[in-house]
TILUM-615233 format. One line per field, with one value per residue: residue number from 1; chain; x, y, z of N, C-alpha, C in turn. Coordinates in steps of 0.05 Angstrom, whole numbers. Example, Ala and Ser with C-alpha at 12.3 -4.5 7.8 and 13.67 -1.06 7.14 Angstrom:
BEGIN
n	c(1/2)
chain	c(A/A)
npx	c(264/257)
npy	c(-114/-45)
npz	c(156/142)
capx	c(246/273)
capy	c(-90/-21)
capz	c(156/143)
cpx	c(264/258)
cpy	c(-66/1)
cpz	c(156/157)
***
This chain:
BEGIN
n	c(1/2/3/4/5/6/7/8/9/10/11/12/13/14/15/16/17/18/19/20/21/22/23/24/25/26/27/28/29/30/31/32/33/34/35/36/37/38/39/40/41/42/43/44/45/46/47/48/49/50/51/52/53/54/55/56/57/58/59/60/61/62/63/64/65/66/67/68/69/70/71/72/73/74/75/76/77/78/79/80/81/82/83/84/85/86/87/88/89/90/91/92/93/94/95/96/97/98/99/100/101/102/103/104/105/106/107/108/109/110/111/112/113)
chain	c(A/A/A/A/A/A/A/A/A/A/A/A/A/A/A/A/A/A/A/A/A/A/A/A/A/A/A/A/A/A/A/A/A/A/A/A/A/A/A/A/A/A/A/A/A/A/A/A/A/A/A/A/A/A/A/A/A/A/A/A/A/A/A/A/A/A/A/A/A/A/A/A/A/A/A/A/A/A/A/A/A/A/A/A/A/A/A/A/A/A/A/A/A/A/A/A/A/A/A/A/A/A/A/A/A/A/A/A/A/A/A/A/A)
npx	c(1708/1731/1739/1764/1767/1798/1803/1801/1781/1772/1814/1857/1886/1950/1961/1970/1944/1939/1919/1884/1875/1844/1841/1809/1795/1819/1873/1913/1966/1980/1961/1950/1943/1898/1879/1827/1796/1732/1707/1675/1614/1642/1666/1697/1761/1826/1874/1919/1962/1998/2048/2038/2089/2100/2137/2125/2102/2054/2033/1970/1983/1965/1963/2025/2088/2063/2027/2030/2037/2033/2046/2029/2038/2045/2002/1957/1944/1933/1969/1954/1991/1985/2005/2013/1960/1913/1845/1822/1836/1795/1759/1716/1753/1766/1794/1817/1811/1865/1839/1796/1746/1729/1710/1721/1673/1696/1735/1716/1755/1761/1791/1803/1798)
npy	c(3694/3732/3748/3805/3818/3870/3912/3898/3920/3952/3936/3945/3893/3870/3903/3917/3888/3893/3858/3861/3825/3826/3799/3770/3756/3709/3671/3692/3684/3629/3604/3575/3608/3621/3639/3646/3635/3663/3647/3685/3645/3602/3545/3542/3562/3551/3589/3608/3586/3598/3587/3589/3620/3635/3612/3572/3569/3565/3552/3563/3536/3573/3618/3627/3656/3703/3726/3735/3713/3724/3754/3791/3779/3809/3852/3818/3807/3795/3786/3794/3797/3820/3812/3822/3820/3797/3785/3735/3724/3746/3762/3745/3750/3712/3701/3645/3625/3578/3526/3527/3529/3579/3637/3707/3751/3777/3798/3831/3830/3866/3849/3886/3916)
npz	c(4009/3955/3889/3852/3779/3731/3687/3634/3565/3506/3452/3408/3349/3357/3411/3479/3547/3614/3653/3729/3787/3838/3910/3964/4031/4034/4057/4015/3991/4006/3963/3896/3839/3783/3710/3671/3611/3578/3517/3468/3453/3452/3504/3570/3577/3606/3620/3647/3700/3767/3819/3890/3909/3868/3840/3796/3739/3693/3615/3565/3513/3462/3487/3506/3503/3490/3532/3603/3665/3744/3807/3868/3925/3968/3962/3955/3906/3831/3778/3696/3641/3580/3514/3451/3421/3392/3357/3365/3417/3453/3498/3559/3619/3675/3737/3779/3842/3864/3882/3856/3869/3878/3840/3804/3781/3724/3670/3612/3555/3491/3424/3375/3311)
capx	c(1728/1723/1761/1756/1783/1796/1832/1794/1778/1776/1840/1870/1905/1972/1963/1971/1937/1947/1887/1886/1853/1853/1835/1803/1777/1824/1902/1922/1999/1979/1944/1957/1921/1900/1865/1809/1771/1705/1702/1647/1596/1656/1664/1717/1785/1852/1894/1954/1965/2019/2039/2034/2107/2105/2161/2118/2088/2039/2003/1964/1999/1955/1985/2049/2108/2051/2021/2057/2017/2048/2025/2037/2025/2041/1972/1941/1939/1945/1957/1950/2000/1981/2021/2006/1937/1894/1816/1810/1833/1772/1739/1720/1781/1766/1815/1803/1821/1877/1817/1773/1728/1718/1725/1710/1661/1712/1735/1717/1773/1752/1815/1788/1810)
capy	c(3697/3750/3756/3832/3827/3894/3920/3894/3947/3945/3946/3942/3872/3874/3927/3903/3898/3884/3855/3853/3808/3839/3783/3793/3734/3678/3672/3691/3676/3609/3587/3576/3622/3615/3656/3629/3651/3653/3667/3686/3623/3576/3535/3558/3549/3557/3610/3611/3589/3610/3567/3616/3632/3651/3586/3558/3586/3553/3571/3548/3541/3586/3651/3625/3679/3727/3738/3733/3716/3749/3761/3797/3771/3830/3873/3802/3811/3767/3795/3766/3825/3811/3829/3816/3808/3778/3775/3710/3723/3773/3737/3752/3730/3712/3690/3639/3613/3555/3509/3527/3538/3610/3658/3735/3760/3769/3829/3832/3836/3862/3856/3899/3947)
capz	c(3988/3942/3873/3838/3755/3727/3659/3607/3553/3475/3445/3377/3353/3377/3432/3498/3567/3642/3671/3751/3801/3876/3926/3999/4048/4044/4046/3981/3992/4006/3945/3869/3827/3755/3695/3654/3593/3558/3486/3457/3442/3473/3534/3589/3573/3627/3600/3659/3721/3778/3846/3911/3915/3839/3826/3775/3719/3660/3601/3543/3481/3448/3504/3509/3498/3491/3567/3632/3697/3767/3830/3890/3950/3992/3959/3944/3868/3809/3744/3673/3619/3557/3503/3420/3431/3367/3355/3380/3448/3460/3515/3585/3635/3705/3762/3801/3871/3860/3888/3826/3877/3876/3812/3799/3757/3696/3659/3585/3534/3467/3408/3354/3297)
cpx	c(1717/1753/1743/1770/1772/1815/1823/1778/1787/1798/1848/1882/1934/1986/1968/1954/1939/1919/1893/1868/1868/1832/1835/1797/1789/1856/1917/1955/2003/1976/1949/1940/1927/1881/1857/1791/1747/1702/1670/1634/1619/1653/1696/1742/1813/1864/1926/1944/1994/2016/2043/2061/2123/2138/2162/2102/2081/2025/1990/1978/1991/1967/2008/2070/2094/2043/2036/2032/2040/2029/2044/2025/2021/2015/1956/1935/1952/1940/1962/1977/1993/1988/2016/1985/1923/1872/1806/1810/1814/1755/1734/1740/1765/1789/1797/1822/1831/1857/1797/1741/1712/1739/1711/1697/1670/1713/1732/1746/1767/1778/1792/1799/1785)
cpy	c(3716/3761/3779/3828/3853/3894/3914/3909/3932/3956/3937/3920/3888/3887/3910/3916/3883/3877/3848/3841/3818/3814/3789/3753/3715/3684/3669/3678/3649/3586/3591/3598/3611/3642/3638/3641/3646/3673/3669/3657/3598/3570/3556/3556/3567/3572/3607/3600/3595/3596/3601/3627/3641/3625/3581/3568/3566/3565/3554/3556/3557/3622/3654/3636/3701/3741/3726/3736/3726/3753/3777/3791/3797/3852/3850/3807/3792/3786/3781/3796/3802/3825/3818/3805/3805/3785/3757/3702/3741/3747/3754/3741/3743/3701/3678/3628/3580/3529/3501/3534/3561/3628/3689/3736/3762/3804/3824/3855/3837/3863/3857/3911/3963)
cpz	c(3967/3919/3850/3808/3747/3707/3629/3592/3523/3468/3416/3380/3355/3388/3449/3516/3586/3649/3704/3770/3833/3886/3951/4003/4056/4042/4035/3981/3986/3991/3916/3854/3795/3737/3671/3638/3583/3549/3486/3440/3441/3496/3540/3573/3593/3598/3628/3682/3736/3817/3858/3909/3884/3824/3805/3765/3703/3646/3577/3531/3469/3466/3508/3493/3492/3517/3587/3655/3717/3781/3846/3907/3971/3992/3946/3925/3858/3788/3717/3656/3596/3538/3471/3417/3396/3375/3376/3411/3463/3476/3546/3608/3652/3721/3773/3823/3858/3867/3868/3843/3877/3852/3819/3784/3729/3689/3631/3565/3505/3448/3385/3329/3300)
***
């Protein structure tokens, strides 16, 4: 299993950005995905998840009406858009495998002026 995040880049508060997770190894179609952060000098915390046939959507209250998870199954991708981004959401986001078993390395999101 092998999850790639990509997209995270310093951005101005309420710029936006797409972060994407490309998935290899296992059959992505099959399986829930989610996106999970770590702030700086916090623990983890779930930011979205999404079942395999994209039905069902969740988020924390703290991203909710701001980011939008989405996938494609057909190029195995998961993406997070993030849209009126804040300070406080400056964290590294990873994807992980609906299992929790397997995550990506993470892409760092800095919200800056």
């Amino acid at each position: 299993v092998q999850l790639v995040e990509s997209g995270g880049e310093l951005v101005q508060p309420v710029g936006s950005l797409r972060l994407s997770c490309a998935a290899s190894g296992f059959s992505f179609s099959t399986y829930s995905m989610t996106w999970v952060l770590h702030a700086p000098g916090k623990g983890l915390d779930w930011v979205s998840s999404i079942s395999s046939e994209s039905s069902v959507t969740n988020y924390a209250d703290s991203v909710k009406g701001r980011f939008t998870i989405s996938r494609d199954n057909a190029k195995n991708r998961l993406y997070l858009q993030m849209n009126c981004l804040r300070p406080d959401d400056t964290a590294v986001y990873y994807c992980a495998h609906g299992s929790g078993d397997y995550w990506g390395n993470g892409t760092l999101v800095t919200v800056s002026s």
